[in-house]
MARBA-890047 format. One record per atom (N, C-alpha, C, O): x, y, z; residue in one letter. Coordinates in steps of 0.1 Angstrom, whole numbers, plus 5000, padded with zeros to 4 digits. Each point is the difference from the previous one (the first is absolute). Example, Ala and Ser with C-alpha at 12.3 -4.5 7.8 and 13.67 -1.06 7.14 Angstrom:
BEGIN
513249435078A
499150125000A
500950125000A
501050005007A
498650114986S
500950115000S
499250115008S
500550115001S
***
This chain:
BEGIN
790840445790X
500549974986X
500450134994X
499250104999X
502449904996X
499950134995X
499450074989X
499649914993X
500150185002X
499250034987X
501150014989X
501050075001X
498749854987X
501150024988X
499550124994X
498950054998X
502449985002X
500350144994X
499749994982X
500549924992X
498950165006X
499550034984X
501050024992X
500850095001X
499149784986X
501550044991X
500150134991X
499250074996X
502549935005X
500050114995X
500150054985X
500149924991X
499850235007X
499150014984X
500850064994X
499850084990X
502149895019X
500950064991X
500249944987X
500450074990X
499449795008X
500449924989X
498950074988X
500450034989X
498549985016X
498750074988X
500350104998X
499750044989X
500950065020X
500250144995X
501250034993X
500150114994X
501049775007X
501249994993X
499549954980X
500350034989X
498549875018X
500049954982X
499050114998X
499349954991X
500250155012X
498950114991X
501150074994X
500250034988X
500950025025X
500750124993X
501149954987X
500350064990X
500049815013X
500449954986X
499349994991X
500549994989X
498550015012X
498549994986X
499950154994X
500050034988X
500050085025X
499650094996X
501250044985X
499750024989X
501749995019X
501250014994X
500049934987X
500850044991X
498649875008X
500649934986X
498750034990X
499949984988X
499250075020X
498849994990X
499450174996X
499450075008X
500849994977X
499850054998X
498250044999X
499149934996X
500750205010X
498850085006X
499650014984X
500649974990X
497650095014X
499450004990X
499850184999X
499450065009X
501250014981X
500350124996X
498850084992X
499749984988X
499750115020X
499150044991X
499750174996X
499550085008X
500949944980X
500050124997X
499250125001X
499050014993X
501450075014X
498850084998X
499450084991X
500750094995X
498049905001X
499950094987X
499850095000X
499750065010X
500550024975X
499950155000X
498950095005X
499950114995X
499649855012X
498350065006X
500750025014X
499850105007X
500949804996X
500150025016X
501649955002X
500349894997X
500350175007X
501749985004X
500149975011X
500849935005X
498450124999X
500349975019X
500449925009X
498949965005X
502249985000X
500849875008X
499850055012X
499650125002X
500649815005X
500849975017X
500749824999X
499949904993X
500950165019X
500849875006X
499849975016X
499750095008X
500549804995X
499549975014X
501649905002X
500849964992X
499350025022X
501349925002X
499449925009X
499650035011X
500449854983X
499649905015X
501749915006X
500749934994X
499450135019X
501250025007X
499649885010X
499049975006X
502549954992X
499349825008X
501550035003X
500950054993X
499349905027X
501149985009X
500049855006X
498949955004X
502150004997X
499849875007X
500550055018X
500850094999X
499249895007X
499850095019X
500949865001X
499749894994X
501550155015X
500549855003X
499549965017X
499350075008X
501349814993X
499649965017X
500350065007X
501150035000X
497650045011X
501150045009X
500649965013X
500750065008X
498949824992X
500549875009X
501349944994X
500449895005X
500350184984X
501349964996X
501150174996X
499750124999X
501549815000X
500850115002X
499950114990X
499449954991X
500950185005X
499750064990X
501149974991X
501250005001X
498049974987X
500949984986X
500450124997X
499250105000X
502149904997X
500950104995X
499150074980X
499049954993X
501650145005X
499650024987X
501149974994X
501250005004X
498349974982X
501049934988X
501050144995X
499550114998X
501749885000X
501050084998X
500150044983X
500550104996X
498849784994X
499949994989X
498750005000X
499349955009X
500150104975X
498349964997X
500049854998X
501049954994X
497949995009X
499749874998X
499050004992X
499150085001X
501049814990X
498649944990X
499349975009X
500349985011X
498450024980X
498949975009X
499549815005X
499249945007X
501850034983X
500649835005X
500650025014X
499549945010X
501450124990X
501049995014X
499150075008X
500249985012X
499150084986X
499750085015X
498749885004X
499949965012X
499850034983X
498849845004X
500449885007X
499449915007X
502150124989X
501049905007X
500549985012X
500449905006X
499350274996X
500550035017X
499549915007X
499249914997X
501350135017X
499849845009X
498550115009X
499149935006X
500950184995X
499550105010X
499250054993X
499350095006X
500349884979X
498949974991X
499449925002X
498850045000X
501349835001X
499949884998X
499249935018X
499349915003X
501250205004X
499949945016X
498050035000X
499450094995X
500349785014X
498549984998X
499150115009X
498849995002X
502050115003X
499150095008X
500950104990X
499550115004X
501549924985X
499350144988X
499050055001X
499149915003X
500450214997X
498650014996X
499850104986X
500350115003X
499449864983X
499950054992X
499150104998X
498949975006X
500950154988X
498850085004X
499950114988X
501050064996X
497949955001X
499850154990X
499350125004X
499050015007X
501750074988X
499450205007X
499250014996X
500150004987X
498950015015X
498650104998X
500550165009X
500850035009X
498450044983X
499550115007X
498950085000X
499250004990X
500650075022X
498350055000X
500450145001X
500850055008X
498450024981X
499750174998X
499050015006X
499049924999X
501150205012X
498950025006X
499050154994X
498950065000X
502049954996X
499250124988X
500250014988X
500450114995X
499349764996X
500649994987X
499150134990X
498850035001X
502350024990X
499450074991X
499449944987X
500249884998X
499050214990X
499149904993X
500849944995X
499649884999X
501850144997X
500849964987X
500649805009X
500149894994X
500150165022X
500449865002X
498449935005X
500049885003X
499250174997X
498549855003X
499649974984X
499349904998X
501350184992X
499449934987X
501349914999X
499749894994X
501650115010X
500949904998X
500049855008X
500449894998X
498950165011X
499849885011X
498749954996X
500049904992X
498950145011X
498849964999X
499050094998X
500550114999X
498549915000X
498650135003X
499349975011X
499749885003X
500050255005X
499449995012X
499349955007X
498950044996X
500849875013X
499249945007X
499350115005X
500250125001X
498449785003X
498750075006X
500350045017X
499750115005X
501049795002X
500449985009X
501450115006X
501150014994X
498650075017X
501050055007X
500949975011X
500850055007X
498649844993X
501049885006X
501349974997X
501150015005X
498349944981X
501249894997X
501450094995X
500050114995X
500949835008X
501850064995X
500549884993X
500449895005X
499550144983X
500549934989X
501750045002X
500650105004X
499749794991X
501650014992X
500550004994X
499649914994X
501650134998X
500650004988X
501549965000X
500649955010X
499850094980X
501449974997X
500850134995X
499750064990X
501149975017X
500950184992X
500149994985X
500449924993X
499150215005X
500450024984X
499050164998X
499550085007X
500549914979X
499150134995X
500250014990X
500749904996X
499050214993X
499850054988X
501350004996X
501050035006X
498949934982X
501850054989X
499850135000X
499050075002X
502549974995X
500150115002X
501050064985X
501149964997X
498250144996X
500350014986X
501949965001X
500549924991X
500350125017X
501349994999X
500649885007X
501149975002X
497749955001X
500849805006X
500349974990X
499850014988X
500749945017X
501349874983X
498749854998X
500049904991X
499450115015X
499049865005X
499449995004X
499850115006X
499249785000X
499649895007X
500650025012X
499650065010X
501749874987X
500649965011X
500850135008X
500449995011X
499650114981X
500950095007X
498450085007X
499950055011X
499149944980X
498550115012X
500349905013X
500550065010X
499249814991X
500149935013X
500650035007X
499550025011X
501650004988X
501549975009X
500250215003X
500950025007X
498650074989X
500150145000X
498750015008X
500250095009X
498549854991X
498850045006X
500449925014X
500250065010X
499849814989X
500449945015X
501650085005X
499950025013X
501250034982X
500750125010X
499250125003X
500250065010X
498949984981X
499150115008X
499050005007X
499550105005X
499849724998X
499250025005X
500349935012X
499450055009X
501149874994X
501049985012X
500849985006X
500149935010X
500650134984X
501850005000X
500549894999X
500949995009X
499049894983X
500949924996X
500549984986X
499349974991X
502250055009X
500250014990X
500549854997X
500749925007X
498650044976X
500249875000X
501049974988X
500049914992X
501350245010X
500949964988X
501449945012X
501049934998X
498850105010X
500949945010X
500149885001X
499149934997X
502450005006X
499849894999X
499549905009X
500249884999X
499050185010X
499249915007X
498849934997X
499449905005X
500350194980X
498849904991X
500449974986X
501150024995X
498149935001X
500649904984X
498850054995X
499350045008X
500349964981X
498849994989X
500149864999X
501249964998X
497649935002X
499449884997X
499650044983X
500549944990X
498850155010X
499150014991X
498850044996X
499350045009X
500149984977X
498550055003X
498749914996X
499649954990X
500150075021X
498149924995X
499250084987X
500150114995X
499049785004X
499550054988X
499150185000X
499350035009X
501050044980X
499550105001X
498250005003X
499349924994X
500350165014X
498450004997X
499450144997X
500650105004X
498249894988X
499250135002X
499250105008X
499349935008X
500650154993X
499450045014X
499050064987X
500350034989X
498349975018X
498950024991X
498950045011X
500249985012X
499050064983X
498750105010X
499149944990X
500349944989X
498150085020X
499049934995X
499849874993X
499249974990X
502049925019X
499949875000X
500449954983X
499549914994X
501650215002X
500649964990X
499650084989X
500349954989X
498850195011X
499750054992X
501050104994X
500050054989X
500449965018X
501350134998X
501849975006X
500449935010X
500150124983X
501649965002X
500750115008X
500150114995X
500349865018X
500150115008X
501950044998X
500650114997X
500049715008X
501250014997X
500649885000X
499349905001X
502250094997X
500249854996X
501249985009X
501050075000X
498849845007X
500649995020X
501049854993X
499549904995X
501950135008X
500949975004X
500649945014X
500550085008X
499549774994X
500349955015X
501649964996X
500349954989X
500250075018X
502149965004X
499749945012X
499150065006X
501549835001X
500349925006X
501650035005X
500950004991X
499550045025X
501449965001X
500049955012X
498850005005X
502349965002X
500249945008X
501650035009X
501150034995X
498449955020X
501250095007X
500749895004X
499549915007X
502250104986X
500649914997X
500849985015X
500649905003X
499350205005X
501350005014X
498649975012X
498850015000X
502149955010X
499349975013X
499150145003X
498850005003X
502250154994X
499150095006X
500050134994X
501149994995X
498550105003X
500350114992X
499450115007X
499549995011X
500750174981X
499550145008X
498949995002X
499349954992X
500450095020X
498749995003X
499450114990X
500650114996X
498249855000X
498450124995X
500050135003X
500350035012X
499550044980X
499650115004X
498850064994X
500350074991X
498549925012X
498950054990X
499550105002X
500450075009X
498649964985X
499750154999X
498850005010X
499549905005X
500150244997X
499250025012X
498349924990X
499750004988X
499549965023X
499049884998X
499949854994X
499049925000X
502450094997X
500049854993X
501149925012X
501150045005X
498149844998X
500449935010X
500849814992X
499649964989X
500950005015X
500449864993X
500049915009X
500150025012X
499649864981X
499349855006X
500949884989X
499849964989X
501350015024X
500649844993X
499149885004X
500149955012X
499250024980X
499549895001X
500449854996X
500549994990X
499349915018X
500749915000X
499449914990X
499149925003X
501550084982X
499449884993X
499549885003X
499349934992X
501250025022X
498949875005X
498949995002X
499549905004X
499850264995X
498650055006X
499249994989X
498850005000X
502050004988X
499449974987X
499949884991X
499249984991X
501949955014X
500049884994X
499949885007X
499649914993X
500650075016X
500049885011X
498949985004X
499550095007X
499749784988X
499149925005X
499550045014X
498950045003X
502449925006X
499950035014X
499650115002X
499350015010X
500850104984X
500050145004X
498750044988X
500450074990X
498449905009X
499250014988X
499850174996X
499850095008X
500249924983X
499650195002X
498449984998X
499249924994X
500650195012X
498850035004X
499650094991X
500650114998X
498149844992X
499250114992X
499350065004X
499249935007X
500650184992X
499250104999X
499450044987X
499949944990X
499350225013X
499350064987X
500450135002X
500250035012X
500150054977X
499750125001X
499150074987X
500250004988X
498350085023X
499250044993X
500350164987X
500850095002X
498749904989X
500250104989X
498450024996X
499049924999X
501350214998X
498450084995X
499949974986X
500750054991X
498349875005X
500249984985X
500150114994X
501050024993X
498250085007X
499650094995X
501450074999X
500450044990X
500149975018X
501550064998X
500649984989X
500250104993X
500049785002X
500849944990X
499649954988X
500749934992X
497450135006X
499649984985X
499450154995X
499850024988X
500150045019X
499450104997X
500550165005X
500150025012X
500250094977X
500750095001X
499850095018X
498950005005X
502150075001X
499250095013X
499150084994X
498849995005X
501550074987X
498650114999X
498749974996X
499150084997X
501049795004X
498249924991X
499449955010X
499849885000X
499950235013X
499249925011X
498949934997X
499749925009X
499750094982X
498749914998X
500449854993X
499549895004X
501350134987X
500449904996X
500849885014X
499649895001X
501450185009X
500849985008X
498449885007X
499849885000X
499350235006X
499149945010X
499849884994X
500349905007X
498850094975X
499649894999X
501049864999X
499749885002X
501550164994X
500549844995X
500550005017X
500849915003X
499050185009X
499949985013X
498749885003X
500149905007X
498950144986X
498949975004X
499749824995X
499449915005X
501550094981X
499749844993X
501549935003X
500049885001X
501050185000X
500949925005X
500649965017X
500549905006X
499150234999X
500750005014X
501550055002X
500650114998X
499849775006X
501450065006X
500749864993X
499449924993X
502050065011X
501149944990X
500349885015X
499850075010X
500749804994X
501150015010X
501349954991X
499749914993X
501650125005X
501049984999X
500549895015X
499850025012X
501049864979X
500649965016X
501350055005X
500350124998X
500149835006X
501050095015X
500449875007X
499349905003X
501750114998X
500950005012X
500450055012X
501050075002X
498149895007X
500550025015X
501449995004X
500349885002X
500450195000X
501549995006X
499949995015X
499450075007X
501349824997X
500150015016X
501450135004X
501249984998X
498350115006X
500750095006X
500949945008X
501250024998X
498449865015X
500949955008X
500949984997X
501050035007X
499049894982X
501249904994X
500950154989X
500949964993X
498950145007X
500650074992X
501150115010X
499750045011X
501749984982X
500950065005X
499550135003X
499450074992X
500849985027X
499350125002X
500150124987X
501050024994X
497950045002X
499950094991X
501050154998X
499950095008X
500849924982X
500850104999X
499750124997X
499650014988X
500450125018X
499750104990X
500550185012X
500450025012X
499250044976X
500750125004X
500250065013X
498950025006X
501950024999X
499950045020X
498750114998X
498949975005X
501350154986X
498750044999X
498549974999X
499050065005X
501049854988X
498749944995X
499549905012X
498849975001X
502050005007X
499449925011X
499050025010X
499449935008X
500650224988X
499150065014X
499150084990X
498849974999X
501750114994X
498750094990X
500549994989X
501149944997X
498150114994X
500550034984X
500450125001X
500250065011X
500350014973X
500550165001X
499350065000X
500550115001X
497749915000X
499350075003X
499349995018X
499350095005X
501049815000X
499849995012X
499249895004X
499849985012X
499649924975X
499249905003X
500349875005X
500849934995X
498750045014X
500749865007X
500149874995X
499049934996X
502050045004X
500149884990X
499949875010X
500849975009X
498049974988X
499649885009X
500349884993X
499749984989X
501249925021X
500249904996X
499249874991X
499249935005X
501050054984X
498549934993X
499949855008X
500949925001X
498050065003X
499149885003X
500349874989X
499449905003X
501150104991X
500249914990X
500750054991X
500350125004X
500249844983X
500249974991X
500149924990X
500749905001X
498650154985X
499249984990X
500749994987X
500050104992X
500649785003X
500649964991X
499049984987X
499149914999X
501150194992X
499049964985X
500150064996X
500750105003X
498349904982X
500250044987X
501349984993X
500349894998X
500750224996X
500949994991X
501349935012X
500949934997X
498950105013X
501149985007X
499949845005X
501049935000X
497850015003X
499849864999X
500149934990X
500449895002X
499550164988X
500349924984X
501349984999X
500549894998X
500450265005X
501449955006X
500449905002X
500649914993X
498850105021X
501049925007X
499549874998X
500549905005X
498450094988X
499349824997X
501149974985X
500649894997X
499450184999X
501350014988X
501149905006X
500149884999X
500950235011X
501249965010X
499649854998X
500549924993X
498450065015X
499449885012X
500149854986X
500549894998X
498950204996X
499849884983X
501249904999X
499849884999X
502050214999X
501049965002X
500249895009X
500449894996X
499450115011X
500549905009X
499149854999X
500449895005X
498550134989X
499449874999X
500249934991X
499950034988X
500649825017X
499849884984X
499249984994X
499049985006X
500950004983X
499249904995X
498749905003X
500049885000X
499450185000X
498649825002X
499949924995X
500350044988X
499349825013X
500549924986X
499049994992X
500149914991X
498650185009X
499049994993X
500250124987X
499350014990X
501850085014X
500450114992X
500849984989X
500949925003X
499050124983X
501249964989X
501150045004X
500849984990X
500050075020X
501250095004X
500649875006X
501250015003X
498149875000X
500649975011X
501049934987X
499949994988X
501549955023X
500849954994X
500849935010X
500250075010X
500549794989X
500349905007X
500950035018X
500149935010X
500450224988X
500750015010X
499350095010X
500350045012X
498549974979X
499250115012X
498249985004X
499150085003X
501049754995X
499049934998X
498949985014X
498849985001X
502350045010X
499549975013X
499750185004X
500750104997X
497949895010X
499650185001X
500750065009X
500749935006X
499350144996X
500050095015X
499449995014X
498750004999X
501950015017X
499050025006X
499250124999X
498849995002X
501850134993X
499550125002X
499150014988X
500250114995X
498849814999X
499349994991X
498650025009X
499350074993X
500049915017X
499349945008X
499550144999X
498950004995X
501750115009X
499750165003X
500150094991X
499650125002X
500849844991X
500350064982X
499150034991X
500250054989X
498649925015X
498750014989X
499450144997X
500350085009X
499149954983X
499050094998X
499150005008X
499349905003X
500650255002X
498449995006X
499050014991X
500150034988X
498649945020X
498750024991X
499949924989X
499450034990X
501449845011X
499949914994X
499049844999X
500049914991X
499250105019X
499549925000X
499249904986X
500049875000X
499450214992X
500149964987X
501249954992X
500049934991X
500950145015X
500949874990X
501249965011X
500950085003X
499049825001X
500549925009X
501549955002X
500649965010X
499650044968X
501149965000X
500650094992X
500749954991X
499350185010X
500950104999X
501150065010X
499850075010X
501549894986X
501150085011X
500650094994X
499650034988X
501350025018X
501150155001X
500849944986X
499950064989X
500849835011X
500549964990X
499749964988X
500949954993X
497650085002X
499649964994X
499150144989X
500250044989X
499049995019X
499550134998X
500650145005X
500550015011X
499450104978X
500850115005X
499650055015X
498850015002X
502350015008X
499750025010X
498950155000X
499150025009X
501050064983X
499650164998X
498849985005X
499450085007X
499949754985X
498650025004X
499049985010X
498850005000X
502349995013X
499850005015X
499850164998X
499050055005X
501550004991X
499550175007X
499250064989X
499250085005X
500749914984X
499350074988X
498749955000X
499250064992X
500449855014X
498549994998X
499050005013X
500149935010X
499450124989X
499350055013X
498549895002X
499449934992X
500350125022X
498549895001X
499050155006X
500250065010X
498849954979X
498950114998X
499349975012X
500149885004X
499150225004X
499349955012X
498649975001X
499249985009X
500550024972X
499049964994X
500049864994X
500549994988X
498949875016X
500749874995X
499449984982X
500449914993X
498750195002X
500049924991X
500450114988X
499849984988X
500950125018X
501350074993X
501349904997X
500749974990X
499549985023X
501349905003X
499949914989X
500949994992X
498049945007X
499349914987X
500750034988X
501049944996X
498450174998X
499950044989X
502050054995X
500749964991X
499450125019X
501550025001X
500749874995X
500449994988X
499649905023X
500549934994X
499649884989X
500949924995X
498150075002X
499649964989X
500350034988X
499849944990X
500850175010X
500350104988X
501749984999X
500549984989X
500150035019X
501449925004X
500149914994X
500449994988X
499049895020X
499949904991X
499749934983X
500349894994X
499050225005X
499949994986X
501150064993X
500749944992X
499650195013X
501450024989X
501249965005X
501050084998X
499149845007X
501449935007X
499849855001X
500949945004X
498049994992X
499749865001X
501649904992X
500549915006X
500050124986X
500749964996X
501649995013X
500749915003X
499250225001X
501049965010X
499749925010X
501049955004X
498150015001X
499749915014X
499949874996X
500649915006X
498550074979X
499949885000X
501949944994X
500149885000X
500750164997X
501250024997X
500749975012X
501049924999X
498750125013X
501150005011X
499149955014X
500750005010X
498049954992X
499449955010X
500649864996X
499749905006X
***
């Protein structure tokens, strides 16, 4: 018997990017204590068959209606996919934009291109689209990509929200032609097209993981080793969840002819064992992922034409949810898959969230 082929998630990734487009982001200013932005570009390609003939590229730009329309869009072996990339020697300025360090020298997290504004960007959208041409060579004023749009602004904050580090900017585009210049990135940064079915398809469940953090890192100053040791000593350590990426299923990895063999100082750059989707960059893309889901009919949103759910609801949940059972992606801000951590102390975990719950009770019992 043959195996049915898993449906495809162009129709969901067609109705996000129309959501994203029509629905104005949440804008948040920075205040005068702290100015400091970045922008990140989360870059989504649809890969056509390659068991069918190669589609020509469009001679005119197309809306993002018509290009959804294509037939070579539309064909059920497409494979839709978003870039990650992994720094293999990221500096402090991009692990405070991504995430803060793991305890683990294992793990190779990933992110999305972008970096710091830069006093003379016009924007947002122009740091994105200037830091992804410098950081690996795509340039996304070409017409091979479109701007979708931008997700909602978030904070980047140290000491689990005690301090305002900077205020991160996500744009959304999408590569409107069958194929475009290849990459060119800079020496240690490698790139990973991952195939959105690895994230959303039931069939294809993504695999959680953890990634460990030193509490003490992120409540208490470096220079206060005593202080450091003890909230070591009563809290432990943090896990953040994670996304396991199946490497298999991901487009061989891109990166500099240099960097393939050593870095510029001579260090060997080893292929990572995994990769490690989380923190700011999972919130991302659970953002993206949010888009494409309908309605539940237990939700106030729902409304008569979008009354029946999704298959792709099944794999869509929050982790570390067991306590609340009937919490989804569409319902609760996705952010809070990555912003809240499980202490490796349980009756820290307790109290954490008990304290949640009290100043947020009004949202759950509201939207459970």
């Amino acid at each position: 018997m043959a195996q049915e082929k898993p449906a495809s998630i162009v129709p969901l990734l067609s109705r996000a990017l129309h959501r994203i487009r029509s629905t104005p982001p949440r804008i948040i200013a920075s205040p005068p204590t702290q100015p400091r932005r970045a922008a990140v570009a989360l870059i989504i390609r649809v890969v056509p068959s390659h068991s069918a003939p190669a589609p020509s590229s469009p001679t005119t730009p197309l809306s993002l209606s018509e290009f959804f329309e294509q037939e070579w869009v539309n064909d059920p072996d497409a494979r839709p996919e978003i870039l990650f990339l992994h720094r293999h020697n990221a500096s402090a300025d991009e692990v405070s934009l991504a995430q803060p360090r793991s305890r683990s020298t294992q793990d190779s997290h990933v992110a999305f291109p972008g970096g710091r504004t830069e006093p003379d960007d016009e924007g947002g959208l122009y740091t994105a689209m200037r830091q992804t041409w410098d950081e690996i060579g795509i340039d996304l004023a070409e017409r091979q990509y479109t701007c979708i749009g931008q997700l909602d602004d978030r904070e980047i904050t140290t000491s689990l929200g005690k301090r305002l580090l900077m205020i991160l900017s996500p744009f959304v585009f999408l590569q409107v032609t069958p194929d475009a210049p290849l990459p060119d990135p800079i020496d240690s940064t490698s790139l990973h097209w991952t195939p959105l079915t690895s994230l959303v398809l039931p069939a294809t469940p993504s695999c959680w993981s953890t990634v460990t953090v030193d509490a003490a890192s992120r409540l208490a100053p470096k220079h206060n080793s005593a202080l450091r040791l003890l909230i070591r000593l009563l809290i432990g350590t943090m896990e953040f969840p994670a996304i396991l990426l199946d490497t298999s299923s991901c487009t061989p990895p891109l990166a500099n002819t240099k960097s393939q063999s050593t870095l510029e100082k001579g260090v060997p750059v080893r292929p990572p064992q995994s990769l490690k989707l989380w923190g700011l960059s999972l919130g991302m893309t659970l953002d993206l992922m949010s888009y494409m889901i309908f309605s539940t009919p237990n939700s106030r949103f729902t409304t008569p034409e979008n009354v029946d759910s999704t298959p792709f609801l099944g794999s869509m949940q929050l982790p570390y949810q067991a306590e609340f059972e009937t919490m989804r992606v569409d319902v609760v801000a996705p952010s809070l898959a990555s912003v809240f951590p499980r202490f490796s102390y349980p009756d820290v975990n307790f109290w954490i969230w008990y304290v949640f719950l009290l100043s947020s009770g009004s949202f759950f019992y509201e939207y459970i």
